[in-house]
C-alpha positions in Angstrom: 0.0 0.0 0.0 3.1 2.3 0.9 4.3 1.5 -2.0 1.4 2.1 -4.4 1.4 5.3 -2.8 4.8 6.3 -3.3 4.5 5.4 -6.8 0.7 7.4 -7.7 2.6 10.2 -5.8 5.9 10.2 -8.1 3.6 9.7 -11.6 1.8 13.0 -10.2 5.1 15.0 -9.6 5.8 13.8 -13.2 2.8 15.4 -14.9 3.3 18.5 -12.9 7.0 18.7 -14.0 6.0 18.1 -17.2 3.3 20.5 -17.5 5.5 23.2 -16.0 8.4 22.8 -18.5 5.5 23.1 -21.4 4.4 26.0 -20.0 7.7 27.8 -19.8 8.3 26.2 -23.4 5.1 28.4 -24.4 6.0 31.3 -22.7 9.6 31.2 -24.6 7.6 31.1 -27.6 5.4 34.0 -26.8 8.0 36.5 -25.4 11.4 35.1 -26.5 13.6 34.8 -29.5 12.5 30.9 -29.4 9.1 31.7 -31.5 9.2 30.8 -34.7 6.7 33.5 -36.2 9.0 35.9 -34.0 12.0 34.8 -35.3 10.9 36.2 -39.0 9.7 39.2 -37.5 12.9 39.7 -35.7 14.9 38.7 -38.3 12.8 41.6 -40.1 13.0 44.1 -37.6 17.1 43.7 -37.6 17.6 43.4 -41.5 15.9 46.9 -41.6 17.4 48.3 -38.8 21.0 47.4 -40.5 19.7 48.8 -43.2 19.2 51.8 -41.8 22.2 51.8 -40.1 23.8 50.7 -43.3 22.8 53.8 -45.1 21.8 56.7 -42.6 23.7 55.5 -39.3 20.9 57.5 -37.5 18.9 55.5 -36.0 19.0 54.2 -32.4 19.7 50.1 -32.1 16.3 50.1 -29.6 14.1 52.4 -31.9 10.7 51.3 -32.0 9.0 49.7 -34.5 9.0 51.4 -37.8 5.6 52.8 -38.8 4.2 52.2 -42.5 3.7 55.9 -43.1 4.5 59.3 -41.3 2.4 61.9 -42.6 3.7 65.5 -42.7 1.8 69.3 -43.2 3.9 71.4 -45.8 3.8 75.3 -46.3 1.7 75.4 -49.3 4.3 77.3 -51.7 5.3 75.2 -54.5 9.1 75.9 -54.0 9.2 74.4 -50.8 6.0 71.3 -51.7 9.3 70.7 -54.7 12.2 70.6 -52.0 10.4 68.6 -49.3 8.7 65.8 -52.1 12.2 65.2 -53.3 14.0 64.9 -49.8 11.0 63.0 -48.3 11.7 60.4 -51.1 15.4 59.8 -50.0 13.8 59.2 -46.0 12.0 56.7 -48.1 14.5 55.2 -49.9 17.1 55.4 -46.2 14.2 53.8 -43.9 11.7 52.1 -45.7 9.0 54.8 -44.4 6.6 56.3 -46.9 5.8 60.0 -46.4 2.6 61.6 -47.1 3.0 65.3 -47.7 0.0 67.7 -47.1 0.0 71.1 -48.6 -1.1 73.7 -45.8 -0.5 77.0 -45.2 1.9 77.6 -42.4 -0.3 80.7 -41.2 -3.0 78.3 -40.6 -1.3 75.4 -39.5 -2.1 75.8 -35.5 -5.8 76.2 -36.0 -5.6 73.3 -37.9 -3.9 71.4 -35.4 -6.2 72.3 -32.9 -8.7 70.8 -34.5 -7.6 67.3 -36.0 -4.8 66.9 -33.6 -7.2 65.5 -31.0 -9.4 63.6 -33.2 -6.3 61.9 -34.3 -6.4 63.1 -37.4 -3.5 65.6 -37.5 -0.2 65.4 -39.1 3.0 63.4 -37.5 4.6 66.8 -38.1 3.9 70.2 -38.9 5.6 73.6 -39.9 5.9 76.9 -38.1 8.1 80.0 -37.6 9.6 79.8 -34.0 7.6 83.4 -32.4 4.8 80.9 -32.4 6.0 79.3 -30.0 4.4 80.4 -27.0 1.1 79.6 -28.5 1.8 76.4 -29.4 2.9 75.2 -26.4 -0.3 76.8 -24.2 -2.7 75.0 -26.6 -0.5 71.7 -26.2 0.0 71.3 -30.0 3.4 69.8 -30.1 5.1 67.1 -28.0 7.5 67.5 -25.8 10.7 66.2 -28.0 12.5 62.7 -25.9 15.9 62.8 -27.9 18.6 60.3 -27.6 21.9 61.0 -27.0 22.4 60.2 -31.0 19.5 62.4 -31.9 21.1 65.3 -29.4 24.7 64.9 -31.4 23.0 65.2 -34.8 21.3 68.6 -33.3 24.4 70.2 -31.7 25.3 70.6 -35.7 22.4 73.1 -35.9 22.7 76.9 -35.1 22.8 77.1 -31.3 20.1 80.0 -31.2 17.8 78.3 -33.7 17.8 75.3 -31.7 17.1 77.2 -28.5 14.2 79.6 -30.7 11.9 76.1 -30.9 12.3 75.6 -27.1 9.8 77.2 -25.1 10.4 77.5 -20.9 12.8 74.8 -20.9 11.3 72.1 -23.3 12.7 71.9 -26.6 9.6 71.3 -29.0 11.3 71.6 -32.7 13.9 71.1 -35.0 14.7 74.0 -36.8 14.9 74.1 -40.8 15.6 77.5 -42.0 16.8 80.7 -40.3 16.4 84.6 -41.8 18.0 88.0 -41.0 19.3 90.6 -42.8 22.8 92.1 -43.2 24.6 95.1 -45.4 23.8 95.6 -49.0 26.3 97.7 -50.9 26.4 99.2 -54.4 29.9 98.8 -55.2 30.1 101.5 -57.6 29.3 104.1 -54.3 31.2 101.3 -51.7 33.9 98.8 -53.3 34.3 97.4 -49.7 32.7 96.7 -47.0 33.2 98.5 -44.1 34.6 95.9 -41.4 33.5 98.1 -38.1 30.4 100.5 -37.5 33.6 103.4 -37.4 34.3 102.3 -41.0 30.9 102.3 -42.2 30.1 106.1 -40.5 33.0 107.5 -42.2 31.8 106.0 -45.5 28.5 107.3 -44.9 29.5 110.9 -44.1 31.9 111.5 -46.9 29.2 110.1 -49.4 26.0 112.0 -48.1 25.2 114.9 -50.1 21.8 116.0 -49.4 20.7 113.7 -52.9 23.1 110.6 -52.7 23.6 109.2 -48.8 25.9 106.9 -47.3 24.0 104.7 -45.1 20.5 103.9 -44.9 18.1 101.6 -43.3 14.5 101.2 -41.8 16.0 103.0 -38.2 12.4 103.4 -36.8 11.4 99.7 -37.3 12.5 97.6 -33.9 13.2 94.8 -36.5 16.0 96.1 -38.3 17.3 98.4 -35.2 18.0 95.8 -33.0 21.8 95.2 -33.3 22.2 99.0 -32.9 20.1 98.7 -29.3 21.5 95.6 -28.3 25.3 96.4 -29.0 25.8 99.0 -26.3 24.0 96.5 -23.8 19.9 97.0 -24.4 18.2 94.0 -24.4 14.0 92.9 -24.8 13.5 90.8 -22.1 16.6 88.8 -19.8 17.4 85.6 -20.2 18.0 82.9 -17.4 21.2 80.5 -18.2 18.3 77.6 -20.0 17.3 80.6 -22.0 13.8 80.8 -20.1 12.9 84.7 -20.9 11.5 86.6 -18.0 8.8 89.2 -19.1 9.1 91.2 -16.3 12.7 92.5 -17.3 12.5 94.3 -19.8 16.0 96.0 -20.8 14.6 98.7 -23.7 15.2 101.2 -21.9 18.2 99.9 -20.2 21.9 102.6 -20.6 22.8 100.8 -22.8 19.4 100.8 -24.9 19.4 104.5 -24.6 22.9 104.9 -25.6 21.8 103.1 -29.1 19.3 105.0 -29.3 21.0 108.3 -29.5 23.1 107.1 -32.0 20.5 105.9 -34.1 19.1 109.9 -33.2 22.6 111.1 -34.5 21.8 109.8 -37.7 18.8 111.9 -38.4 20.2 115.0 -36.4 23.5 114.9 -39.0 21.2 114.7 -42.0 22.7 111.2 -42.2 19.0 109.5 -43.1 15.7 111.4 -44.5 13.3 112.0 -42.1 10.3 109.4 -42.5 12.9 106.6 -44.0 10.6 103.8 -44.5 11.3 100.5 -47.1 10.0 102.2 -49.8 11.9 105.6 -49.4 15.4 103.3 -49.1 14.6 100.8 -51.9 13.6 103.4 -53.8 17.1 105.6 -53.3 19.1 101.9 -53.8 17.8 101.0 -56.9 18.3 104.5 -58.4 22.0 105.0 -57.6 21.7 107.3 -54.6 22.6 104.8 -51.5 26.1 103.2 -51.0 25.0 100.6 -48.5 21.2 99.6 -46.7 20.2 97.0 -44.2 17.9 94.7 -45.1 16.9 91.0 -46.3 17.2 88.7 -48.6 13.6 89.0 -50.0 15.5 92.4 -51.7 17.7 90.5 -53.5 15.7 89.9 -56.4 14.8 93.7 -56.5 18.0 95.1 -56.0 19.8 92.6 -58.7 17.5 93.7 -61.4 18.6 97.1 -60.5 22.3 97.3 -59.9 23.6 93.5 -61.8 27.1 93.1 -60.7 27.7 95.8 -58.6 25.1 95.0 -55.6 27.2 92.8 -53.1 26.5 91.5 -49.5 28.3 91.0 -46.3 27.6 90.5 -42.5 26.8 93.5 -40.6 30.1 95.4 -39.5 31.5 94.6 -35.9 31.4 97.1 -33.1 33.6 96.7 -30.0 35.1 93.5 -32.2 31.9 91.6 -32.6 29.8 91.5 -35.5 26.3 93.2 -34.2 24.2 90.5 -33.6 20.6 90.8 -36.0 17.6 89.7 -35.1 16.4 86.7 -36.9 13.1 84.3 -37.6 13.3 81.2 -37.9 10.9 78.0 -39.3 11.4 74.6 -37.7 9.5 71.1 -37.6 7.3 70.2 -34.7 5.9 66.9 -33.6 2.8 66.5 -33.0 1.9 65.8 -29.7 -0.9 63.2 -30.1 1.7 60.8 -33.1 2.0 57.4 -31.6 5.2 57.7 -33.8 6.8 60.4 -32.0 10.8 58.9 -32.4 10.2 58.2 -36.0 8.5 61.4 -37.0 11.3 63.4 -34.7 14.0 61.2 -36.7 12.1 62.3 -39.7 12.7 65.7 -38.9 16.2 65.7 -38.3 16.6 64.3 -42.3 14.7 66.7 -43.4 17.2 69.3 -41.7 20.4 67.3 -42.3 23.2 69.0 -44.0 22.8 67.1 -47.3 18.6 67.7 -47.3 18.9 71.1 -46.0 21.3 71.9 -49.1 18.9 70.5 -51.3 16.2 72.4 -50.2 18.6 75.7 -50.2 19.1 75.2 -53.8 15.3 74.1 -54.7 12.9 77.1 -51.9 16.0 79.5 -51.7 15.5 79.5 -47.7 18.9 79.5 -45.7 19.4 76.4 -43.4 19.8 76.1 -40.0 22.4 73.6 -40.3 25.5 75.0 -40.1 27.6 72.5 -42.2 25.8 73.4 -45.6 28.1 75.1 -47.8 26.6 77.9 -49.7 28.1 79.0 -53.2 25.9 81.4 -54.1 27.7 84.8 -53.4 24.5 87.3 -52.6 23.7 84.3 -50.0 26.3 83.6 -48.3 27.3 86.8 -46.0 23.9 86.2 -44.7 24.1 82.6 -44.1 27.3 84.0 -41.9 25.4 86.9 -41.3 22.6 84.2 -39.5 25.7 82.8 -37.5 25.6 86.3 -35.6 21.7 86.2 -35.0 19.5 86.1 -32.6 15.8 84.6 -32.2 13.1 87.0 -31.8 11.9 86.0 -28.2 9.0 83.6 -28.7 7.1 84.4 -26.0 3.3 86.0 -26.4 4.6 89.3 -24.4 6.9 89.9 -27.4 3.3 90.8 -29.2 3.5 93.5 -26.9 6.7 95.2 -27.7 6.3 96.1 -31.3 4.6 99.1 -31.7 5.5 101.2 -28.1 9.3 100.7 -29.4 8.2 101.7 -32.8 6.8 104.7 -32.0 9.9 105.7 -29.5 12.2 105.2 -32.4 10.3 108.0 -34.1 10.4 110.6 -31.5 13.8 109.9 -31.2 14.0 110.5 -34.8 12.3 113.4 -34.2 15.0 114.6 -31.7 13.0 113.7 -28.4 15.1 112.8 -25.5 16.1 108.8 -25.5 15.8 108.0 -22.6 12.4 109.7 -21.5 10.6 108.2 -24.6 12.2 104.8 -24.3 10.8 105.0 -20.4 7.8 105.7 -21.7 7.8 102.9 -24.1 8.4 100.0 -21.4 6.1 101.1 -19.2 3.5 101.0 -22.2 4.9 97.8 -22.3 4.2 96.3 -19.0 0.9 97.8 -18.6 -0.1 95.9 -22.4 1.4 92.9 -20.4 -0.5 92.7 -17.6 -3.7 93.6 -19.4 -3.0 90.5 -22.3 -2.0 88.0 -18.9 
């Protein structure tokens, strides 16, 4: 009887054993490399991640799975629809990703996103200038971007202050693509070279204004072009924390060193140096008939201005004062991710080929916009002092109090053009400032 028992018992601890290791056998199967369905898909996975690797070297050994299709929202111009439709075919081609381009407006991009991104039906990426910024990222448009340390060595390639332009309080939300500013236009025939200091350039302008021909000229009431002459003595719009966080509240427009600029920009008009009421048209207008050496503006001009002058128009970065080149202000366009994709890695790696040196080349040569990237080589020879002038630039601040700064500052500059005290108008100016501020918040 004992021994009946002893045997039933070890036939029972047999089945169990042998039930157990089945059950582990099966759960190999399910979760492990032991699966034999898994092992094609596997084998799958890594034959296209070598391919990758093979031809891009971008992406990450534990990227997630690749999606069939990324879908991406395109300014509807047909320059740039041409640029991105031949560069998305090469992501193609590199990860075996199809790209579906959508033609929208940038303008009316964030409405748009607003709308669909919720229901899903938005874009794995989307297209917008950086001053946006701050609206974006209160209507919770774009995700937060989770880069690898391989996606974070690809982007220290970028311009520094482009980069920072499509972060908003701390969180980086874009990849930039394109960055604009202006610099010095010259007519040789007036100016053979360009005047390497602001010293230079004042000298050039006083010996060359004649009451019908001037020296120098630029938009000097309009903030945008103004700026490097505010900022060089030591103005700034709003400070800046060490992440690049702006703080509203400290507003440096009125600063000594905002003030000082602005009574040289006051000298100007008080020498007969600049017309009074200088506006584009007035300085295009002298340019393009003979009777300006040099003016300060974009590369939207060019086309103008080349028609006009042929061989003898030529660029370079703005001159340096106390041995820097003055610093412009810039805008710049970038790629956002939107922040419902379930494919946020792959539509973030998507981004950063759009923007790579070779693609952002491509679309140089194709929509004419300057890149962000600041290994692209550019030839052409109007171009390139303002792709080094861009080097020098700084990002509007994207914030929604910058809204605010436009017009108070732009009326100071004309009473200082006007021969008003500086420093009493640009006092006046801030505190229009903070009081439009507090009133918008």
């Amino acid at each position: 009887m004992f021994k009946g028992k002893s045997l039933l018992l070890s036939l029972m601890l047999l089945i169990v054993l042998s039930i157990a290791l089945v059950a582990c056998g099966n759960n190999n199967e399910t979760d492990g490399p032991a699966n034999d369905a898994n092992n094609g898909n596997n084998a799958d996975v890594t034959n296209d991640n070598n391919d990758a690797e093979g031809n891009e070297g971008a992406a990450d050994e534990d990227a997630p799975e690749k999606p069939e299709e990324l879908t991406m929202w395109v300014n509807d111009e047909d320059a740039q629809l041409d640029a991105y439709e031949e560069i998305s075919e090469r992501f193609t081609d590199e990860y075996g990703i199809d790209v579906n381009i959508t033609p929208y407006s940038m303008l009316d991009q964030t409405e748009g996103m607003s709308l669909d991104g919720p229901a899903g039906q938005g874009p794995d990426l989307f297209f917008q200038p950086h001053d946006r910024m701050g609206d974006i990222h209160l209507q919770g448009l774009a995700a937060e971007l989770e880069l690898t340390d391989d996606q974070l060595d690809r982007l220290s390639e970028y311009n520094e202050e482009a980069v920072q332009s499509f972060s908003y309080e701390g969180i980086q939300y874009g990849i930039p693509a394109v960055v604009e500013t202006y610099a010095l236009f010259r007519n040789t025939d007036l100016v053979p070279d360009a005047p390497e200091t602001m010293d230079e350039l004042m000298d050039v302008a006083r010996d060359l204004t004649d009451g019908s021909t001037y020296g120098f000229l630029m938009e000097a009431t309009n903030f945008y072009f103004s700026y490097p002459f505010l900022t060089a003595p030591g103005g700034y719009v709003f400070a800046q924390d060490e992440d690049g966080v702006y703080d509203p509240e400290d507003i440096g427009l009125n600063s000594d060193g905002a003030v000082q600029g602005a009574e040289v920009i006051q000298s100007w008009f008080e020498e007969d140096l600049m017309p009074s009421g200088i506006d584009g048209d007035i300085m295009n207008g002298l340019f393009t008939d003979g009777q300006a050496g040099m003016v300060v503006t974009g590369p939207w001009a060019i086309p103008e201005y080349e028609d006009a002058l042929g061989d003898s128009l030529e660029i370079s970065p703005l001159p340096e004062q106390d041995g820097e080149v003055l610093s412009s202000f810039s805008g710049n366009k970038g790629w956002l991710v939107n922040y419902y994709t379930e494919d946020q890695y792959w539509a973030t790696e998507l981004a950063l080929f759009l923007t790579n040196a070779e693609n952002s080349e491509t679309y140089f040569e194709v929509a004419g916009e300057l890149p962000a990237h600041t290994a692209v080589e550019i030839e052409d020879d109007l171009m390139a002092p303002i792709f080094e002038q861009t080097q020098h630039a700084e990002p509007m601040p994207n914030i929604p109090e910058m809204s605010q700064v436009w017009e108070p500052i732009g009326d100071a500059l004309e009473f200082v053009s006007q021969g008003d005290d500086p420093q009493e108008v640009l006092d006046e100016a801030v505190e229009q400032i903070r009081e439009q501020i507090a009133i918008m918040n």
